[in-house]
N, C-alpha and C positions, 0 to 999 in steps of 0.2 A: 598587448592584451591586458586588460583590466583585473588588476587581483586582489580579491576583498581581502583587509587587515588581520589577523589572527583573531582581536579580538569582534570582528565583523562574526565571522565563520563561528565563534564561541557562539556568540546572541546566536546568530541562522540555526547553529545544529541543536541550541537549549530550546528556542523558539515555535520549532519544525518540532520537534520531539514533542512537546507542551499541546501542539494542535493534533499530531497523532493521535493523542493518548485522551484527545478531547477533554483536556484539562480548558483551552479553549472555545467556547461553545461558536457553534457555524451561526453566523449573522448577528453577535456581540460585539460593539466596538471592542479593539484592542488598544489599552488604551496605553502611551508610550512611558509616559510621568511613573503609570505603577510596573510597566516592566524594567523600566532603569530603576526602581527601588527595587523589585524584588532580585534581579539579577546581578546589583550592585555595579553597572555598567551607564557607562555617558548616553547621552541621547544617541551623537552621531551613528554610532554602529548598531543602535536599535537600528534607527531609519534605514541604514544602509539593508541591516538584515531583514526587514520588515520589504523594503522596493526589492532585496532581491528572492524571496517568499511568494510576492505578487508579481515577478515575472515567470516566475516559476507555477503560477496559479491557485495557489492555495489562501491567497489575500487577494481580497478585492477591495476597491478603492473609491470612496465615493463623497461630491462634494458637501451633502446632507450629511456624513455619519464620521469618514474619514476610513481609518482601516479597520476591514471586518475578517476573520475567517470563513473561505468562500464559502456560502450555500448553494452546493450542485443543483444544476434543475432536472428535472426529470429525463428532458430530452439530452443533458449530456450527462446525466449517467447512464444509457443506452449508448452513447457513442462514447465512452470510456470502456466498456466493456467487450464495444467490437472492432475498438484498435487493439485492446489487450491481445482478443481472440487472435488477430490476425498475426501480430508482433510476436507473442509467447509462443505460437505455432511455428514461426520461422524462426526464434529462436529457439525451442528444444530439438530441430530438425540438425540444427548446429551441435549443440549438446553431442547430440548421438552420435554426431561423427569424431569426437575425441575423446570420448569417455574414458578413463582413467581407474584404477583403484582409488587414489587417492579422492577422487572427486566422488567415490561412492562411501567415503568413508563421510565427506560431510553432509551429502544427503542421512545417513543413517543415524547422525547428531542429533540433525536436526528430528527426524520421523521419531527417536528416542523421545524426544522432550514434546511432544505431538502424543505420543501415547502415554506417557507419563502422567502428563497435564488432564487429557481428558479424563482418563482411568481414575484418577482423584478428585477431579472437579474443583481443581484447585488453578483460582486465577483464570477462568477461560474467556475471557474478555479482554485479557491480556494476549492469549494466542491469537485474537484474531486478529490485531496488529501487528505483534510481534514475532513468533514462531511461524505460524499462518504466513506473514508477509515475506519473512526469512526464507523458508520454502521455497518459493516461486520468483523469487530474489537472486536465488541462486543458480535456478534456469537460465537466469537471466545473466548475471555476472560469468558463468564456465560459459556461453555463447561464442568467447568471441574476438564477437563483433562492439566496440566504445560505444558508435554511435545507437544501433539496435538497443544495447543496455540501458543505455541512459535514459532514450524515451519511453520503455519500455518499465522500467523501474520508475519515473515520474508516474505512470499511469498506474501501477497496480500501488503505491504510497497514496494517490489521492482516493483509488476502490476500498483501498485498507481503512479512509476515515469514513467512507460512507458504510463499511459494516460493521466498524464500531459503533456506532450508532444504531443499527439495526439487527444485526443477527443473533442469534437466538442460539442457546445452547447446543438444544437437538441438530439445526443447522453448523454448529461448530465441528459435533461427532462427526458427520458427515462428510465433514469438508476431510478430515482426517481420513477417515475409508478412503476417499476419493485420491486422497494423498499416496497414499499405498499404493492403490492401483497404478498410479503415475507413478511411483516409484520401481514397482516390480516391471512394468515397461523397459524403463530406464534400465534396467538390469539384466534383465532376456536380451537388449539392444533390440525390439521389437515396435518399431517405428509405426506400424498399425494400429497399433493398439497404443502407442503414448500419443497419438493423434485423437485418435478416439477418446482417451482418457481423458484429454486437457479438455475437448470440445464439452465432454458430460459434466466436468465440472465446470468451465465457466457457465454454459447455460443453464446450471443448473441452479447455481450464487445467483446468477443474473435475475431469473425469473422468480427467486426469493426475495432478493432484494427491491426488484420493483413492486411487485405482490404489500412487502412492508412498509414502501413507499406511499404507495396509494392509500394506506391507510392514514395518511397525513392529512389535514386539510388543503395545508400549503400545496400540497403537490399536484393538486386536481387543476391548478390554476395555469 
């Protein structure tokens, strides 16, 4: 099996964080010359990090432009959203059957830094990649299941860049409430109702986020 260099994986996880955080902008070339200046790194394991970024889907590839960070279309951020729905569902169904103390103590970290953030209004553009993504990250990671995680965290890291770019503060509080709710589910071990929670909240992001979308020109297309 093929195993990218230490420094490959440096560039991928400085790279991938940089498009997170949309320090990258979606459909600007990336250009290689100025990430090996600014990372102080060789070409070779840009490239490498760069083709393994774009196997991975967050780079796309084109003979006109070269490497761009991808610009979702509309029709699959709909279909990122309703494999989320389906995956996150079968995985907090997992969740529920090993729940732990200790596994409640890093939910509580995290919901800490979740009410902390909003309650000050400090950085919240930040939680909805990072705390926001963390969250529901960790549905994902106590599942399990490798494989379930892995696709499943691919899919809510590339939702995590379409609402940094779109969501809105009021939509941030929200997301928070909704977090609770999925949280105090998780706690009662009350599987009805953390179904119902995860369902109210993805469609609930979903039909914000398209609603935001459509305000774009690009996206009517």
């Amino acid at each position: 099996m093929f195993k990218y260099s230490k420094t490959t994986t440096q560039a991928y996880e400085i790279i991938k964080r940089e498009i997170l955080d949309v320090k990258f902008k979606a459909g600007v070339k990336l250009d290689e010359t100025e990430i090996c200046s600014e990372l102080g790194i060789s070409r070779t394991p840009i490239r490498e990090a760069l083709r393994r970024l774009e196997e991975e889907g967050f780079i796309e590839r084109t003979s006109q432009i070269g490497c761009t960070v991808k610009l979702f279309s509309l029709k699959e951020v709909k279909e990122l959203y309703e494999v989320r729905k389906v995956l996150e569902l079968a995985a907090s169904k997992l969740v529920l059957e090993g729940l732990n103390p200790e596994n409640f103590k890093k939910f509580d970290t995290i919901f800490k830094t979740d009410r902390n953030m909003v309650k000050s209004f400090r950085d919240v553009k930040n939680y909805i990649t990072r705390e926001g993504l963390i969250f529901h990250q960790l549905i994902s990671d106590l599942c399990g299941n490798e494989v379930l995680s892995k696709i499943l965290n691919n899919v809510l890291e590339k939702l995590s860049l379409i609402h940094r770019r779109v969501l809105e503060d009021e939509r941030t509080i929200l997301s928070v409430k909704e977090h609770n709710d999925i949280l105090m589910s998780l706690r009662e071990k009350n599987g009805v109702k953390l179904e119902a929670g995860l369902i109210n909240h993805i469609d609930s992001v979903k039909k914000y986020v398209i609603d935001m979308l459509l305000r774009e020109e690009k996206y009517f297309v």
